[in-house]
N, C-alpha and C positions, 0 to 999 in steps of 0.2 A: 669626322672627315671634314675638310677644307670644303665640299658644295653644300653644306649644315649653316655654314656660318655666312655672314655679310661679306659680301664682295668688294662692298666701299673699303677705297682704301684707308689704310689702318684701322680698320673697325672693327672684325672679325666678335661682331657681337652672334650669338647664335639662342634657339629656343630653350633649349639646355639652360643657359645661365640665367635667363632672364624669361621664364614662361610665360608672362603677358607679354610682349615683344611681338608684334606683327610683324611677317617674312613675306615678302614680295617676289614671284619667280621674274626674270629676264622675260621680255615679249618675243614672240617669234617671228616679227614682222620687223618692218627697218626700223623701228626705233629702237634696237636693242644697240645700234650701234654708237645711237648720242650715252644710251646709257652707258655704256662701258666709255665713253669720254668723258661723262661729266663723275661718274663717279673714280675717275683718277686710276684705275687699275687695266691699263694696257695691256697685261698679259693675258686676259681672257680673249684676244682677237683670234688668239691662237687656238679657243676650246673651239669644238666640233660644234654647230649652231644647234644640234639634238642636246647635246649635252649644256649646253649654254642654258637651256631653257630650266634645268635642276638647279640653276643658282640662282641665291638670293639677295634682294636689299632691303636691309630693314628701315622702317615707319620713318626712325629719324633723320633721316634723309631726303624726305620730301616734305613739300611747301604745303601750310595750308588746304589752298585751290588745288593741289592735285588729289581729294579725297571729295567721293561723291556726297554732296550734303547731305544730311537727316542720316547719314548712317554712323556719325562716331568715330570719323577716320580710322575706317575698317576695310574701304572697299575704294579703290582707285578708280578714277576717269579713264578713258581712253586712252588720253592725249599726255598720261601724267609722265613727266620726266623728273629724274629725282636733282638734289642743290649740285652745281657747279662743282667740284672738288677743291677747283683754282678760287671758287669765287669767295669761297670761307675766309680765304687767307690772304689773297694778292687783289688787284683792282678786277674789274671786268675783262672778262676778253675780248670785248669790241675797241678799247683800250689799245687793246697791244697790238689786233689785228690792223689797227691803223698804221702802224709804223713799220708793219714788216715789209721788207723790200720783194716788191711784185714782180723782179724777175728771180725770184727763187719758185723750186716747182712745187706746185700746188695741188690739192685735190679739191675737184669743186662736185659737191654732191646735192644734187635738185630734188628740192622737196616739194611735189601738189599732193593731194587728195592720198595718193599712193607715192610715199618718199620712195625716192631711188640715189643712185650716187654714179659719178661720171669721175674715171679716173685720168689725168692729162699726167700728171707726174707725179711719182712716189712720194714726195716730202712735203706736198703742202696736200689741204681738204678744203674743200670749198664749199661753206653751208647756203643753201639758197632756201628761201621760205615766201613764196613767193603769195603764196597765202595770208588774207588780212587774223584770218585764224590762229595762223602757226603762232609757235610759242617766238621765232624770233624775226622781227618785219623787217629787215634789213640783212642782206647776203653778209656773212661773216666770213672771213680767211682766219683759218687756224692752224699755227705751225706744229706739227707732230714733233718736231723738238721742244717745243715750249711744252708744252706736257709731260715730255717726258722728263725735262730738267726743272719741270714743278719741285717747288721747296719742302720740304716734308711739314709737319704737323711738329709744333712745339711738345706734343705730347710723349711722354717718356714712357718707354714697353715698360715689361714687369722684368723681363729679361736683362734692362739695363739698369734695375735697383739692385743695389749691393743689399742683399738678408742676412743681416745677424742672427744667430744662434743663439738665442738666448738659455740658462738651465730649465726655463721655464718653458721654453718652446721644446726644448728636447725630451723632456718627461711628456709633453702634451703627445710628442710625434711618434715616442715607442710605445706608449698606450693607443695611439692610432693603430699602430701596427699592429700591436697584440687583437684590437678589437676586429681589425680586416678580417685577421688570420681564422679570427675566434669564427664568423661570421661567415669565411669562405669552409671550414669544416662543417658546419651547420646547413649549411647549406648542402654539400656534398654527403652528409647524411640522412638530409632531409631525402635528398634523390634515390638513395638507398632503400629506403624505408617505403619511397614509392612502390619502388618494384618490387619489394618484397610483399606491399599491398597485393599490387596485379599480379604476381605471383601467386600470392595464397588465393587467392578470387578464381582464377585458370583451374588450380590445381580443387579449389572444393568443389567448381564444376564439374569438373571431369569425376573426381570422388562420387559424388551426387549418381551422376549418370551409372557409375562403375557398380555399384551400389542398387541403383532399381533395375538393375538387368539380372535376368535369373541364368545364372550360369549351369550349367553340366553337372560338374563337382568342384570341389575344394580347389582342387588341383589348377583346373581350368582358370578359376579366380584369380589365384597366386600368381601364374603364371603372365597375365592380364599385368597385375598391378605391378610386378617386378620392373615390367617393363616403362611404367612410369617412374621407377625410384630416380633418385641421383644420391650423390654422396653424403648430403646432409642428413636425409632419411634412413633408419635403420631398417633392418629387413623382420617382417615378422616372424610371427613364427610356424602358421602356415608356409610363408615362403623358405624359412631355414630345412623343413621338413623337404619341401618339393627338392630344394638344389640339393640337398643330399641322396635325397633316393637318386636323381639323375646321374648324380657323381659317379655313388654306389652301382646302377646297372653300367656303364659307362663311362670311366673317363676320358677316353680317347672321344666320344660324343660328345660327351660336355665339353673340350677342346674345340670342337669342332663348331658347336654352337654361337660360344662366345667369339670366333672368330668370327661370323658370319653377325657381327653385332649386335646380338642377342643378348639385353643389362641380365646377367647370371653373375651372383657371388664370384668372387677368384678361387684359386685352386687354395691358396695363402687363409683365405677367410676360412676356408671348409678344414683347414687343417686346424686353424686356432679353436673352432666349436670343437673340434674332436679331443682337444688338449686342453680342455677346461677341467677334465677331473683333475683330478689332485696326483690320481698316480700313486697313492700311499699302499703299504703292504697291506694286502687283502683283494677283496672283491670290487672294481670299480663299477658302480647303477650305472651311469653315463656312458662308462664306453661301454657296458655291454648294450646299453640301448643304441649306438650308433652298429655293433655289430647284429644286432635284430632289425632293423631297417636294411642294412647290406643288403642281408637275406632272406628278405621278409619274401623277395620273388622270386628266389633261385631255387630250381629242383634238386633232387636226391643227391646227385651225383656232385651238385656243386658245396653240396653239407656235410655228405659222409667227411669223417675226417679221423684222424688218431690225435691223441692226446698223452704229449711227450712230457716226463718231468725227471729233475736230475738236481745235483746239489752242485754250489762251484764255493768255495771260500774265501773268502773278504777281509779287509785289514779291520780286527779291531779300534772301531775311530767314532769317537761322541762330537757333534757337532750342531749347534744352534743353527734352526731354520728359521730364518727372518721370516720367509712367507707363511708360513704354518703357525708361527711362533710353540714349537717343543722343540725339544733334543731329538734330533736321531741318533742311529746305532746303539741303540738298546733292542732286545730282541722281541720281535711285534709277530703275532702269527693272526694281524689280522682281526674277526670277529672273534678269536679264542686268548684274545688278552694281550697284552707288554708284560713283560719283565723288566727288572732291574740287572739283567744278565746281559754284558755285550755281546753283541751279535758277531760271530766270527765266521759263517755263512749262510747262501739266500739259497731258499727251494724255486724254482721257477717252471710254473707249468704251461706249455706253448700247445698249438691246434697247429695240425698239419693235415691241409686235402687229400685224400687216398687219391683222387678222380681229378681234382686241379689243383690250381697255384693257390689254394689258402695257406696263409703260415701266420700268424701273428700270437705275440705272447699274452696271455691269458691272464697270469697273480701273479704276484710273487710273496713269498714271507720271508724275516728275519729269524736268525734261529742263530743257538749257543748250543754248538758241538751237535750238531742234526736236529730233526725234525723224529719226537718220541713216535714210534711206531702206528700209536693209539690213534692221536692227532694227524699223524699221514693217513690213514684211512679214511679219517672223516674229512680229510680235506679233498681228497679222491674222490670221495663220493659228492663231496659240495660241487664240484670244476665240474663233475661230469649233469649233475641237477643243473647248473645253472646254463651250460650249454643247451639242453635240452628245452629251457625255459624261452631261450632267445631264440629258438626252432632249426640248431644247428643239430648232425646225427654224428655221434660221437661212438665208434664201431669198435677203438681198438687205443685199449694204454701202452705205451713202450717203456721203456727203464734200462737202467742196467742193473750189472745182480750185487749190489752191493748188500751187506749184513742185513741193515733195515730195511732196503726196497723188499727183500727175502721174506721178512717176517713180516709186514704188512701183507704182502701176497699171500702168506698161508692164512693170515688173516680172514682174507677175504674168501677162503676155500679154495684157492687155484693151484690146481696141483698138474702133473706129465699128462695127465690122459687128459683131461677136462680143465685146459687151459681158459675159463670163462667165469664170470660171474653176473648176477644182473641184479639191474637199475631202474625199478620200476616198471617191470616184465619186460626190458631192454636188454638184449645180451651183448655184453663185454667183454671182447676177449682178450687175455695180456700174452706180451712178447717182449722177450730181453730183445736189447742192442746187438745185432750180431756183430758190429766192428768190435765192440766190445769182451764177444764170446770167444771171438778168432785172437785177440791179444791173451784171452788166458788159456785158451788150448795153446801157443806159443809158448808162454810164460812160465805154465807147468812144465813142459815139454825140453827146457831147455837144463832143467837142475833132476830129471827122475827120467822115465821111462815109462812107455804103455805095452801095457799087454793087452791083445787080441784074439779068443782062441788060439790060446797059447803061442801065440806069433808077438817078437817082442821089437818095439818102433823105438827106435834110439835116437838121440840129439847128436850121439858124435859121427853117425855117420853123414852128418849134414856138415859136421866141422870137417872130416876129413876131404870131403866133397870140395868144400872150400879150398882147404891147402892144399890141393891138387891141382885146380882151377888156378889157383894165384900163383903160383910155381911156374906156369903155362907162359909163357910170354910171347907165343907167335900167334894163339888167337885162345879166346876166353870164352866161354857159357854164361858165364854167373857175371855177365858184365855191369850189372847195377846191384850186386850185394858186395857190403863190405865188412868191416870190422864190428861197426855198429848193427848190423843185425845178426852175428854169431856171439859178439861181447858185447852185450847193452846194459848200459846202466838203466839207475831207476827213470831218466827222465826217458831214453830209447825203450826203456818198455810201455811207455804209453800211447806209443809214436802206433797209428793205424798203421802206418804205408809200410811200415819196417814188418809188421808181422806178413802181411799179405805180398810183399815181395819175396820175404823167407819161405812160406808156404803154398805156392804159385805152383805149374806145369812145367817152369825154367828150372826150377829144383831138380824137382820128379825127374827130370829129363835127361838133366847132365849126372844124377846119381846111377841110372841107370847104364850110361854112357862109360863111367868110369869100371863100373863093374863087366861090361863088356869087354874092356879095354886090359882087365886083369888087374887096376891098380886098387881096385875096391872090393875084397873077399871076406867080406865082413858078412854073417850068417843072415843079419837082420838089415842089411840093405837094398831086399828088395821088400821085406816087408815097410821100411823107412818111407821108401821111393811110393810105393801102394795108399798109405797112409796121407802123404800131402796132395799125390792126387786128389783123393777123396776130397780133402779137405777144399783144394781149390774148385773143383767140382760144386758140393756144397754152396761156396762162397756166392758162387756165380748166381747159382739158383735162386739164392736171397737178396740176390743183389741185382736183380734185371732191371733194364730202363725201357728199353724196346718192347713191339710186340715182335719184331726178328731180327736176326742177328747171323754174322756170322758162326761166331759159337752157338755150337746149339743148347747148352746151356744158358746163355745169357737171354732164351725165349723167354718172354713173359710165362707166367702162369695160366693153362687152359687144360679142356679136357684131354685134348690129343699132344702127344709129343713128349720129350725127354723130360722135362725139368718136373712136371708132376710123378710121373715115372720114379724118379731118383730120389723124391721127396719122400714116398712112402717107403721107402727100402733105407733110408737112411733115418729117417724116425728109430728106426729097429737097430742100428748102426752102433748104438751109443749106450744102448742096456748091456752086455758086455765087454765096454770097453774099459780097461780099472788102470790106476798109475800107482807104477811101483817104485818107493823108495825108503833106501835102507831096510830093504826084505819086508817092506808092511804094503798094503794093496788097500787101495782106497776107489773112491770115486768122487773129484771133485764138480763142484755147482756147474760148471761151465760146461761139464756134461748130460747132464739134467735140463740144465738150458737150453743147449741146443732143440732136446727130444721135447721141448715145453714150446719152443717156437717154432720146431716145423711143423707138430702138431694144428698149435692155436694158427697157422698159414694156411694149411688143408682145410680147419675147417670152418676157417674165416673165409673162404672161395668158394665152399660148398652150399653155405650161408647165403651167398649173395648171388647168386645162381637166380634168388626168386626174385630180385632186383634189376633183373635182365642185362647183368656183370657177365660177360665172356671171355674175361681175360684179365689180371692183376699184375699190375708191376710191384713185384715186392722192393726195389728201391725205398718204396717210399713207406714202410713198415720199421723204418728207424727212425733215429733221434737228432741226425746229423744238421737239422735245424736249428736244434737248441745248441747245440758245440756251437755252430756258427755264432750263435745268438751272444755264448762266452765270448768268443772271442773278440767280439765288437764292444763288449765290456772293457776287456784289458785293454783297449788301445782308444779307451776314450777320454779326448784329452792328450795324445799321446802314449809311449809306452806307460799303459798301467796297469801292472801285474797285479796289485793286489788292491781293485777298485772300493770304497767307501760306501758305506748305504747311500748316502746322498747321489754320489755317480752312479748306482743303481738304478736308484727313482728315476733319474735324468734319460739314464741310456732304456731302459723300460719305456718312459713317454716318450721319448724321439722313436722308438722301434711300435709303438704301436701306432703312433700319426704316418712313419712315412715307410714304405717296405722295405721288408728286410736285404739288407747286402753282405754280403760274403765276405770275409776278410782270405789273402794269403797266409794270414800267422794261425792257420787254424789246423788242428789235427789231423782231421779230415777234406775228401774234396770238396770244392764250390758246388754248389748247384747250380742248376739253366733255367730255373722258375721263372725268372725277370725275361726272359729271353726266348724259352721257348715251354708254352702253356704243358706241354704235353710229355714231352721226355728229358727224364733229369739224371743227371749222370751221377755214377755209382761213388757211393763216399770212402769203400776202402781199397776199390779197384785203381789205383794212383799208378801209373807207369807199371805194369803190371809184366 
């Protein structure tokens, strides 16, 4: 800054350039105003006299006599005025004052004891010193123009020397540069390093203190420290345990916490710890340890669960796993070996809540043309050991009735009366899929016939039903059956919805109808019409979501009322029921089925009775999780019909981090799990 430096003009010497330099302030009294005349620089009349007093002139500038002796010209006199400006270069100005002409206006300012000034006119100063003292003994006239048109100093700025650039001065001036720069980051590190000092100094106090205070428990600690993290710091592993359990009782709490600015993991962290296993075909240690903390505090009702498993088939495809480094799609069952046989479909076993929203998939293995019967048993009983071990209550297997599900089931001793086996003095009961049961009593039903006490149930009175109805063109019955559920191909016969719109009360209703009407005299259409009642009937009974309903079949399961009722009289329903074709009389699995799951239904209810269970939604005694679970496979990526072990693995670890979603492209209906904890809608009651 310009009040740093000499005031004298042209001087501008300052402490800075020249550290032994002595700096003299302006006086506050009237002699500041000879100095601002004798030192040449007029435009300080203009500073503020407060401000006036911050500027300086430096040593060389005054005389000898103006420095109090014995000190070294260190320390000024009173009286010390600094050289002339004029007087360096031009004669005296007692000189010039003689020749100016006295009737030009003047300033005459009187100096005694205490200098004062007496202004008569703007242009001239009138010094009086009338003091044998003062520095000047004779009145001087001095013109304010003569000052100002003072001659400068032969002295040449730095400003009016032309600098050459020499090669030599230019390697000097970009190694200047580099070394500023070097020098300004050093710097700006060095600051860095400070606070990370005072940082770590804050933070091992506070540790210090965190550390001799006796807390409650674990928990309480964690919770303490979490709150001092930031982002640099990772989270222990007391604290991974705490935010997880919270998660797990809670996530809409946990939401609610971290709103409330509370340092807790993200929802994002808590899912990547959960997707650290690997995910490989078999049993994952890690997530079952994250699902044993879930429910390390959930009571009965929130563990009972059933344990669904089914097969789906996959495109033979080998593929190198950068992250693993092996091949997939070779066939892996897991703790029980690889083969060198590709895998052309996966077993996949899923836990579904009887009591609430649990669903998540469990294992999965690779497998070449099925899972040998031997090896499904022991893996049945692994899923169901290792649920037990993580303290979940595992009440009930579902399946459908395919050849080998069949024969692992007699395996295990499960037969029509005594649909159960046990695990540990744990009893287990098994139930086929009913959407499943009800496609193949359709399925038979459509190429043979059944007899019932001698009462015989025929498929074409259900065709004829139809060409009646479609004939009709002023109003219709059967207004959502078409071609496809009296002529279905193989992909219409796996279709849920096509069977249980065929076999519904709309049926029943308009065969009767027709028969009223005389256009229907067919011997066995009212046993036809009797028969899909029943059947829709039944459906309902297995398929309740409520505890009530308009239909009073669609009541949940309890001691009073229809739907238990109907269950023990229809158990008995299916021991004389046989399918006749081409003059030979059978009875296929789907009928055995049935009498195997209303059974293992009664007294899977009768069971849980000592569990203080007053009511069971059989809904949720199917599989229609895991189909979902399919079908979130094929459409991952896009339409993918015939998914990859790899897209497996992938869609398995995204469905056990984040919960399950429903597709439209699926068999069956959606469920309301996500939606609504408590009632789930029926999977093969679809537009009914």
């Amino acid at each position: 800054m310009s009040g740093n430096k000499c005031q004298y003009l042209n001087c501008g010497k300052s402490k800075k350039m020249f550290p032994n330099l002595k700096m003299y302030r302006f006086p506050k009294d009237d002699r500041k105003e000879i100095w601002i005349i004798h030192s040449g620089n007029t435009s300080l009349f203009s500073v503020d006299p407060d401000k006036l007093h911050n500027r300086y002139i430096c040593q060389e500038h005054f005389p000898p006599e103006s420095f109090v002796q014995n000190f070294t010209q260190n320390r000024l006199i009173d009286t010390a005025i600094p050289y002339n400006y004029q007087s360096k270069t031009q004669p005296s100005i007692s000189s010039d004052i003689n020749q100016n002409d006295e009737s030009q206006h003047e300033y005459n300012i009187m100096s005694t004891k205490t200098k004062t000034y007496t202004c008569s006119k703007p242009d001239m100063v009138e010094l009086v010193s009338p003091s044998p003292s003062s520095t000047f003994s004779t009145p001087q006239k001095i013109k304010i123009t003569n000052i100002i048109d003072m001659p400068s100093p032969n002295l040449k700025r730095k400003s009016d020397l032309i600098e050459i650039d020499t090669p030599r001065k230019i390697k000097l001036k970009q190694k200047l540069k580099l070394k500023n720069k070097l020098i300004h980051n050093k710097i700006t590190q060095i600051s860095k390093l400070k606070k990370r000092v005072n940082t770590f100094k804050t933070h091992n106090n506070v540790k210090n203190s965190i550390n001799m205070y006796k807390f409650p428990s674990i928990n309480s600690k964690a919770m303490v420290t979490m709150q001092l993290k930031d982002r640099s710091h990772p989270w222990s592993l007391n604290e991974k345990k705490l935010a997880l359990n919270l998660y797990y009782k809670s996530p809409t709490a946990y939401k609610f916490l971290r709103s409330q600015k509370v340092n807790l993991p993200g929802p994002s962290t808590i899912r990547r710890w959960i997707g650290q296993s690997k995910f490989l075909p078999g049993f994952s240690k890690l997530f079952f340890s994250h699902i044993q903390k879930k429910f390390e505090s959930s009571d009965y009702k929130e563990k009972a669960c059933t344990v669904c498993f089914d097969e789906m088939y996959i495109k033979e495809f080998i593929e190198y796993s950068k992250e693993f480094d092996f091949i997939e799609g070779f066939e892996d069952l897991g703790h029980y070996g690889r083969t060198n046989k590709s895998a052309n479909c996966v077993l996949v076993f899923m836990a579904r809540g009887i009591y609430s929203t649990l669903k998540f998939p469990i294992a999965y293995f690779l497998a070449h043309s099925g899972v040998n019967k031997t090896i499904l048993k022991n893996l049945i009983i692994d899923v169901l050991q290792k649920l037990f071990e993580v303290g979940l209550c595992p009440k009930i297997i579902v399946c459908d009735q395919g050849t080998n599900n069949q024969s692992t089931l007699k395996s295990l001793n499960i037969s029509e009366d005594n649909p159960f086996f046990f695990i540990n003095n744990n009893k287990i009961f098994s139930l086929f899929d009913v959407p499943h049961l009800l496609k193949s009593i359709r399925n038979n039903l459509i190429n043979a016939c059944y007899i019932k006490d001698n009462k015989i149930i025929s498929f074409d009175d259900i065709k004829k039903t139809y060409e009646l109805d479609k004939q009709n063109h002023k109003s219709k019955s059967l207004v959502k059956i078409t071609d496809a559920h009296i002529y279905p191909n193989s992909f219409h016969k796996m279709r849920v919805k096509l069977a249980v719109q065929l076999l519904s009360n709309s049926m029943a209703a308009a065969i009767r109808t027709c028969m009223q009407t005389g256009q229907l005299q067919n011997n066995t259409s009212s046993n036809t019409a009797d028969f899909i009642e029943f059947i829709n009937h039944l459906f309902d009974c297995l398929n309740s979501k409520s505890l009530y309903s308009h239909n009073p079949y669609l009541y949940s399961l309890t001691d009073l009322g229809t739907v238990k009722n109907f269950l023990i009289e229809a158990s008995q329903y299916f021991t004389n029921l046989q399918k006749l074709k081409k003059g030979k009389l059978s009875q296929p699995p789907c009928f055995k089925g049935f009498t195997q799951t209303i059974n293992g239904v009664l007294q899977f209810f009768e069971a849980e009775k000592s569990n203080d269970i007053v009511f069971l939604m059989t809904n949720r005694l199917n599989q229609d999780v895991l189909e979902n679970l399919f079908s979130i496979f094929r459409q991952n990526g896009g339409y993918n019909k015939n998914p990859t072990a790899r897209t497996i693995r992938t869609s398995i670890r995204s469905n056990c981090i984040f919960s399950l979603c429903t597709s439209k492209a699926t068999n069956c209906e959606e469920t309301q799990e996500d939606n609504n904890p408590v009632i789930i809608d029926p999977v093969g009651s679809l537009n009914k």
